[in-house]
N, C-alpha and C positions, 0 to 999 in steps of 0.2 A: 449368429449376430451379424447384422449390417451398419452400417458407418451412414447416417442420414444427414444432411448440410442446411442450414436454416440461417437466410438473410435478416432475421429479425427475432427477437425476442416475443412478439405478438404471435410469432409461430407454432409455439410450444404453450401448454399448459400450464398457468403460473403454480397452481397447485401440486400438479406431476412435476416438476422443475423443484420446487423448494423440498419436496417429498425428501428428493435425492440429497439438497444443497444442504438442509438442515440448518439447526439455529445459528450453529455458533458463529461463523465467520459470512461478516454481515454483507460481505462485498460480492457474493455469489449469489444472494440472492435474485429470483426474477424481478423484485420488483424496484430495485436496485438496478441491476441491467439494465431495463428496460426503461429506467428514468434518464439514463444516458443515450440511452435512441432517441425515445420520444422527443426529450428538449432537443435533440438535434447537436447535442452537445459530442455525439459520436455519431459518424456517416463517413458516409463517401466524400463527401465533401472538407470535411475534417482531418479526414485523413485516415479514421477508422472505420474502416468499411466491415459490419460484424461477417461474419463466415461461421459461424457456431458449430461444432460437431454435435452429433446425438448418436448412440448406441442404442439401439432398435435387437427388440429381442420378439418377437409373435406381437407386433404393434406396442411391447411396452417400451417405456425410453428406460434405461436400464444402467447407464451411464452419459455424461454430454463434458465437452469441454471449450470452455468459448473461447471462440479465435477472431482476429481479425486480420485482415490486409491494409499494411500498413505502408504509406507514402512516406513518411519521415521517421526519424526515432524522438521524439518532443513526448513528454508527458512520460516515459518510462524507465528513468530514473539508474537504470542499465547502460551506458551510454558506447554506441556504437558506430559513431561515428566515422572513427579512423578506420572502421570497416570498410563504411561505404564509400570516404574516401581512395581506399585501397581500389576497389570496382572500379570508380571511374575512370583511376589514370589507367586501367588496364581496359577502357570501353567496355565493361559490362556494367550492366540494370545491380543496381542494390535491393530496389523496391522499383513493385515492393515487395516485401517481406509478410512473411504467415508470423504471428505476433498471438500466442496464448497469454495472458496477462488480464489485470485491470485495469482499466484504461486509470489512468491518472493514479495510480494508487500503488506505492510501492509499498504494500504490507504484504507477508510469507502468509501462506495459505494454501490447500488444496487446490490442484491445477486440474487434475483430469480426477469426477467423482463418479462414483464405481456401486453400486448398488450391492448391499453387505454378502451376500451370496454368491457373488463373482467373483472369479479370479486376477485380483489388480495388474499383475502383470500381464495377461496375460488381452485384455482390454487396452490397455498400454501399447502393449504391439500393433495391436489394431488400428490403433488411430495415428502410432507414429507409419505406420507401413501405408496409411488411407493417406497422409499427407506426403509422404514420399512419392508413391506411384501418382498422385494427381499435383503434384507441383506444377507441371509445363499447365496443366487446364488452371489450375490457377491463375500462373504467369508469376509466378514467386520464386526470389532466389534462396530463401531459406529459410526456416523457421524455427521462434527463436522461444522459449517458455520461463517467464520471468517470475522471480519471490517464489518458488513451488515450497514447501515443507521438505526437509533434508530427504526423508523416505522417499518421494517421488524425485525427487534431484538424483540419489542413486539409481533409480528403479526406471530411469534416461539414460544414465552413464552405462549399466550395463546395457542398454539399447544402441551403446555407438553413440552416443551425443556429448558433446565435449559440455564440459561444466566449468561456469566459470564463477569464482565466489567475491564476496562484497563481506563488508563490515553495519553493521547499524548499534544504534545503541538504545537498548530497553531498560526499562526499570522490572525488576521482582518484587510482589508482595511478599517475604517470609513471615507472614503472620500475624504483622504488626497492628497495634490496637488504634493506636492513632499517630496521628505527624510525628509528635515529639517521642513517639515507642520508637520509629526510623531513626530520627533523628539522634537518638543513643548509639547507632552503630556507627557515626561518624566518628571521622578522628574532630578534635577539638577544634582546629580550624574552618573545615567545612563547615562541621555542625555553628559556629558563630555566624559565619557568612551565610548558610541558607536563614540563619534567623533574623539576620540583618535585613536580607533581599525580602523576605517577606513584612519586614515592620514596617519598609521605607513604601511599601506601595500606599499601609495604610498613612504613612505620615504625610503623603501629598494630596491626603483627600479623595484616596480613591478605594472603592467599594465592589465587590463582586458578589455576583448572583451565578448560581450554578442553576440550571433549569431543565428538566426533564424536558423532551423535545415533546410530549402531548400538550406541554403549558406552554410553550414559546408562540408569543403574539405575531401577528402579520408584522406589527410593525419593528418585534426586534427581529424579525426575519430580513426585514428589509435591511436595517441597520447589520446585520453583519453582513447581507453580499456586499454591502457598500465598504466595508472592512475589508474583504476579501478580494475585493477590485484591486483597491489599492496598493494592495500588498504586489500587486503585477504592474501596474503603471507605474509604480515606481523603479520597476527595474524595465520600462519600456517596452512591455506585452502584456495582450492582451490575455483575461482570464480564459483556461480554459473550458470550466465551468457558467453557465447562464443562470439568469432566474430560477428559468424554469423546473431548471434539476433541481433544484432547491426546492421549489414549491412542489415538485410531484412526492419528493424522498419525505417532507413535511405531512405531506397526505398519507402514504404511503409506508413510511419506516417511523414513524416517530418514534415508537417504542424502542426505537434501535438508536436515539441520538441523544445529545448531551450538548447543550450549549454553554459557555462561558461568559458572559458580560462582566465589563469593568464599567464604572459607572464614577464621577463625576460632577460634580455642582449639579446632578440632574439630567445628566447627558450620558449619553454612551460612549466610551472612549475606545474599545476596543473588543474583539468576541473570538472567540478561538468554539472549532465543532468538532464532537469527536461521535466518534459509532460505538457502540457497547456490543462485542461479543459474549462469549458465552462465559468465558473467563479472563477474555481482555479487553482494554480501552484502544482505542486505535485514535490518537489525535489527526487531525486527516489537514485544516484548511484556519488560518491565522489572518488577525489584521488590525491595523490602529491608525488612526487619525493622526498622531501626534507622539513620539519617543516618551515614556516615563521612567524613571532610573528603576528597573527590576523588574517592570509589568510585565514584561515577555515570558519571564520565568514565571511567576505568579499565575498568568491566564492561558499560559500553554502547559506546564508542566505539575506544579505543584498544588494546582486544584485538581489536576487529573490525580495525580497522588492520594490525595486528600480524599477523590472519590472510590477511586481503588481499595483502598483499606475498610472506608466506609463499606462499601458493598462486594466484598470480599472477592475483588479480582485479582489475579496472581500474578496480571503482565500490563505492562502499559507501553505500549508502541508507540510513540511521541512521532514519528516518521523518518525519512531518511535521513543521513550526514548527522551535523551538528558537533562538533569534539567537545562543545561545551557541558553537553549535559555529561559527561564525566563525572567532572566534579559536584554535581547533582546525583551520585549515585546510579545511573543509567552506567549497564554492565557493556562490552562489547560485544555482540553475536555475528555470526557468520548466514548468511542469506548466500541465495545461490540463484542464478539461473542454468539453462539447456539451452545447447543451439546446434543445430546441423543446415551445413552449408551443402546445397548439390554440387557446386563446384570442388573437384577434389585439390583442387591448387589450391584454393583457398583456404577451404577445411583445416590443410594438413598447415599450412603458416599460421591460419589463425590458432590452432590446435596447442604450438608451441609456443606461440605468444601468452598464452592462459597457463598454460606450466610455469612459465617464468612470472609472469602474475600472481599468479597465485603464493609461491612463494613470499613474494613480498607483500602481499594481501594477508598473509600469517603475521607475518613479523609485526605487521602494522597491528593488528588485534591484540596480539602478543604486549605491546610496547603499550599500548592505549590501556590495556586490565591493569600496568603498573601507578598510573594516573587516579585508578580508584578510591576513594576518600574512608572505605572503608576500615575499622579498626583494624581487624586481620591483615591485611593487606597494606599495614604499617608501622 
């Protein structure tokens, strides 16, 4: 097996590529990648410059895992800052940085995939030893593998890569027939207050459409990047996403999307978009014109709910942070990244900095499952 390196997604076979990625998790796929090159919404110039691995076995690709070289840490959700801080006051280069990840998208998923015949570990070495020995051709100070699935987060650690863990909060389907089936496993307060939060959207006149993304018009396409701008100018930056990724992913993945629309005297008020995996929702991108008391919960959360049960997914990944969805029944999980520094100074402080971390990254998860609204658990 050889280790091949590809500047672009047009590189590779989109059909040999998906072969490998397979259905379920939507954010691997080529056509997917490649909607974040083409709009230009990832490059060099952005900041994500792809570097992609491929595993070449007698010309087949046999494994790949996509990398980039990365000039800032923005977009992933990992936050490394006080790293690179550390580098500077000691005059060394932070970035850039070798960055396996999706760009903008902190959902846990397979990071290096492995064609069912091979040995994972043993592929795993390969590509971490392929970025080792080539870091200085690079010009990278380290590299970092963010949201991987717990199995390959170990299957790094015993490769020497320190691990450092995060919290998020997911919802589970356990079965449930519909809303108000969930809704029984509240304790009595919750269950009043989500019944509230959802009456009050409809008592201000406001209406929602859930819409398979092969039926979603140019024009509500428009209307939610215009939701979705917002959602960053209002905290003074710009989107990281453009049109264009939108319109290619529209061509290109509909069967993989799910839109939300709030609607209004006629108008659109607000649109939340999520991906449909093979058994999960992945809420990914939010936005609204204007504040409505509960809308947030209602067009980000509990229509995703509502579709879940509908269509029997077992997880719904609403996305990073949030303490609120808590008390929405959203349980606390543990996400993980990998990082190896070539500096060994650095390595071994940051190394003990993530043990002390982590610690309290338990207790935080620990403390947050007491919050849970569910019966059992009161």
């Amino acid at each position: 097996m050889e280790v091949k390196q590809i500047h672009s997604m047009a590189q590779v076979d989109c059909k040999v590529w998906n072969r490998l990625a397979g259905d379920a998790y939507p954010f691997l796929r080529h056509e997917f990648l490649s909607a974040l090159e083409q709009s230009a919404s990832v490059s060099e110039q952005t900041g994500w410059e792809p570097a992609h691995l491929l595993v070449m076995e007698a010309d087949e690709l046999v494994a790949f895992m996509p990398l980039y070289l990365k000039r800032h840490s923005w977009g992933e959700y990992v936050f490394d800052q006080q790293w690179a801080q550390a580098y500077r006051q000691q005059g060394v280069d932070y970035y850039p940085k070798g960055l396996t990840a999706i760009p903008m998208t902190p959902c846990q998923g397979a990071r290096i995939v492995v064609k069912a015949a091979l040995d994972p570990i043993a592929v795993t070495q390969l590509l971490v030893d392929f970025i080792k020995q080539n870091a200085e051709k690079l010009g990278i100070s380290s590299w970092h593998c963010l949201f991987p699935v717990e199995q390959q987060a170990e299957r790094l650690q015993s490769l020497g890569l320190s691990i450092r863990e995060g919290v998020q909060f997911h919802w589970f389907n356990r079965g449930y027939s519909d809303f108000n089936d969930f809704l029984q496993t509240l304790n009595a307060g919750k269950r009043k207050m989500l019944k509230r939060e959802r009456r009050r959207v409809g008592e201000q006149g406001v209406s929602l459409l859930r819409i398979a993304g092969p039926d979603v018009t140019e024009g509500q396409w428009r209307a939610f990047f215009q939701f979705y701008t917002m959602t960053y100018i209002k905290r003074g930056m710009q989107p990281y996403l453009n049109p264009a990724f939108f319109q290619q992913i529209a061509a290109t993945l509909a069967e993989r999307l799910l839109l939300v629309l709030a609607v209004k005297d006629d108008k659109y008020i607000a649109a939340a978009l999520s991906f449909v995996g093979a058994d999960t929702l992945y809420g990914r991108y939010w936005g609204c014109h204007e504040q409505y008391n509960s809308l947030h919960f209602e067009v980000c959360y509990y229509q995703g709910l509502d579709y879940c049960i509908e269509h029997g997914l077992t997880r719904f990944d609403s996305g990073a942070q949030g303490e609120h969805k808590i008390a929405r029944g959203f349980e606390p999980i543990t996400t993980y990244s990998a990082h190896w520094l070539k500096e060994a100074r650095f390595a071994k402080a940051i190394e003990h900095f993530l043990v002390r971390e982590q610690q309290a990254t338990r207790l935080y998860k620990q403390d947050a499952a007491t919050y849970l609204p569910f019966k059992q658990f009161n």
